[in-house]
C-alpha positions in Angstrom: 2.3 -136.9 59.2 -0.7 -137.4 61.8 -0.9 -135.3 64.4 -2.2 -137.0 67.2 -3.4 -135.4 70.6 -3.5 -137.6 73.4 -5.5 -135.5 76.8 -5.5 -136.0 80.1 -8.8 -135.8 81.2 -8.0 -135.7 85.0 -6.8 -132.8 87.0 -7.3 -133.9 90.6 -4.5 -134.8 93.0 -3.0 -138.6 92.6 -4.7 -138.9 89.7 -4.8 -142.2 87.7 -5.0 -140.9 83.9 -1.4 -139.6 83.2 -0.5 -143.6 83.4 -2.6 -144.6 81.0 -2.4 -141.5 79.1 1.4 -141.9 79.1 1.0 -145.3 77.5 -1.2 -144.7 74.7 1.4 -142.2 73.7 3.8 -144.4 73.6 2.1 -146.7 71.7 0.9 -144.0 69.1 5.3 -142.8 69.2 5.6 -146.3 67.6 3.4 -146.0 64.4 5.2 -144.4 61.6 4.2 -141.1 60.1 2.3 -139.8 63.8 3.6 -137.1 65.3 1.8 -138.3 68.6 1.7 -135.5 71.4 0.6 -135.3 75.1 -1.8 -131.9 76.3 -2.6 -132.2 79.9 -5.4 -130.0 81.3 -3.0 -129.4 84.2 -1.2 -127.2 81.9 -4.4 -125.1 81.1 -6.6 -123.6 83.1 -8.9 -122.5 82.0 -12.0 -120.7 83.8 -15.4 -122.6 83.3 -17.1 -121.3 80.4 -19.0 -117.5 80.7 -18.5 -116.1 77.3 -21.9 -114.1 75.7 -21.7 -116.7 72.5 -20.9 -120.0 71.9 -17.5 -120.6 70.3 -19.8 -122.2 67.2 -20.8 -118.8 66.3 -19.6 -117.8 63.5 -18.0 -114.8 63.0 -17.5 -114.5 66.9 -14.5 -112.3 68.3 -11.2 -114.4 69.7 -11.9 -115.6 73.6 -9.3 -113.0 75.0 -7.8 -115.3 77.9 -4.4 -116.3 77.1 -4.8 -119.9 78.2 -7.9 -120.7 76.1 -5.9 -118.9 73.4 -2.8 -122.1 73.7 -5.6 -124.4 74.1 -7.3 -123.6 70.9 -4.2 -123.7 69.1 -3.0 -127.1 70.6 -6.6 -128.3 69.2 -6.3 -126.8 65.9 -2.8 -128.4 65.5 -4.2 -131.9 65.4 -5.6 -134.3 63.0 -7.1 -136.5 66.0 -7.3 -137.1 69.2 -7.2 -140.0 72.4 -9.4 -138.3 75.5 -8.1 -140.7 78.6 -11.2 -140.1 81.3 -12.3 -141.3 84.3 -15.8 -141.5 85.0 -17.5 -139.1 87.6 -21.3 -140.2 88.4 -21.8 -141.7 84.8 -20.4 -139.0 83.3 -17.1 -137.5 82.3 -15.2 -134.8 84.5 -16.2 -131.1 84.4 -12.8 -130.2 83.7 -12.5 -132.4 80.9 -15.9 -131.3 79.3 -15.4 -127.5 80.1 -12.0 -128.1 78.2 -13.7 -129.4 75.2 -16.9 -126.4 75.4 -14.3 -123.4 74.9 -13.8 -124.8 71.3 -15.8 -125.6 68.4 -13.9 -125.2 65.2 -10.9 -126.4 65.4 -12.5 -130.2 66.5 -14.8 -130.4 63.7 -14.0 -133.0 60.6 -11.1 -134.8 63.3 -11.1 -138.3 64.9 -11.7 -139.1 68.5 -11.0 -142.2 70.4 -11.3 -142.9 74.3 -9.5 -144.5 77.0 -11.5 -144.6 80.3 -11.8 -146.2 83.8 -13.9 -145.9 87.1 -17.2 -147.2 87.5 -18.5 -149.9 84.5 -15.3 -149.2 82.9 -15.5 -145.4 82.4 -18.2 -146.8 79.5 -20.8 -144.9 80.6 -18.4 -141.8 80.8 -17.5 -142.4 77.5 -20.9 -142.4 75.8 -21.7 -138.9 77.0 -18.3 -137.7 75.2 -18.9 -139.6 71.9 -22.2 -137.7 71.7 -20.6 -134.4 72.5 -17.8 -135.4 70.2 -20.6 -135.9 67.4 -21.9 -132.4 68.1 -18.5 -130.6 68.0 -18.6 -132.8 64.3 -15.6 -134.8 65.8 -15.9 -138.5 64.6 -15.1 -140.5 67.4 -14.2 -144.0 66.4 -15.9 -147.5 67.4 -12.6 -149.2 69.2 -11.7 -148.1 72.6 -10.0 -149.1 75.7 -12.0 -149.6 78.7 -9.7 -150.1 82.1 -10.6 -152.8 84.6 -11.1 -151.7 88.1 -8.3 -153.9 89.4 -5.6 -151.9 87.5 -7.2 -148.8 88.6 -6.7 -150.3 92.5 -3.3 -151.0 91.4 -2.6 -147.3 91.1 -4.2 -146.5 94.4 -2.5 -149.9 96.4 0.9 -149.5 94.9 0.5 -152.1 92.8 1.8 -153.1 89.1 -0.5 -150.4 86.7 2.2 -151.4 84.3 1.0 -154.7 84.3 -2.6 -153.9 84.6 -2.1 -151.9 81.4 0.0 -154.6 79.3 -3.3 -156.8 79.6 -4.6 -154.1 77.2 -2.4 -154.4 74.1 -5.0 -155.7 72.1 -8.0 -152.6 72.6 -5.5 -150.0 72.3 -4.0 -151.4 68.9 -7.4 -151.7 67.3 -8.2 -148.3 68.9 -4.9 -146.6 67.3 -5.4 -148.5 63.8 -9.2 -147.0 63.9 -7.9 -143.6 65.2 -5.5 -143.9 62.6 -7.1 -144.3 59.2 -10.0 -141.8 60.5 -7.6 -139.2 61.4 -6.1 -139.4 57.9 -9.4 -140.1 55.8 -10.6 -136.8 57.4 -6.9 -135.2 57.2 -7.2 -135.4 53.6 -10.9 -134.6 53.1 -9.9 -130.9 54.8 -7.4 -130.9 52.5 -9.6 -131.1 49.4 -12.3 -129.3 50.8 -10.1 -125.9 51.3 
């Protein structure tokens, strides 16, 4: 059994990213042998990061607060994960990449794959997590789904996001077979390994 991780990269009020964060797990909840799960950053928060060391330290103390304590746990629980992200001036939100700073372990040798939107697709947004992802020794994966503005107005207008997101069947099975077979390549690796 995979255990997938799908975030919610968005905190802000009327935020977009729950919707497509909520069908990507339902998509994942249809592959056999994925125990697909949702962690929104709603749900932890956690202050920006002040600690004396990085969490890639080895042999650092535990971070003391309680709600970087679920966090890391959440992390260490999966085998991969689906980051859903806007895009906030070509980059990814702070919340999102202040969520992903307080850990460093418990990502490494896992999959990563992206859903974005906002400006150029959330793309640009995207490339700045797939090199972080690199550094935390995550492996994000080559298939991902991009959102089209229009369905992102949808959300906004009161419009058919539903629709909008349907359009997308094809990206988000070839991201989920990618995530897929990464997640369990690496599942097995860290198996052998320890």
């Amino acid at each position: 059994m995979a255990v997938i991780s799908v975030i919610v990269g968005s905190t802000r009020q009327g935020r977009f990213s729950e919707k497509p964060a909520r069908w990507i797990l339902q998509h994942l909840k249809k592959r056999s042998g994925v125990d697909a799960r949702l962690l929104d950053l709603r749900d932890f928060p956690m202050p920006f990061f002040d600690q004396p060391v990085s969490p890639a330290t080895p042999g650092r103390p535990p971070y003391e607060n309680d709600v970087v304590k679920k966090w890391t746990a959440e992390i260490a629980q999966a085998d991969g994960f689906v980051f859903v992200t806007p895009e906030y001036n070509y980059g990814p939100p702070a919340v999102l990449k202040n969520a992903i700073d307080w850990v460093y372990p418990e990502w490494n040798r896992k999959a990563a794959g992206f859903v974005s939107y906002g400006s150029a697709l959330g793309a640009r947004g995207v490339q700045q997590l797939r090199a972080t992802a690199i550094e935390l020794q995550l492996a994000p994966v080559r298939s991902s789904v991009h959102i089209p503005v229009a369905t992102l107005w949808a959300h906004y207008k009161g419009g058919d996001v539903d629709a909008g997101l349907a359009e997308l069947e094809a990206p988000a099975g070839a991201l989920i077979d990618d995530l897929l077979w990464w997640s369990t390549a690496l599942k097995t690796a860290r198996a052998s390994a320890s």
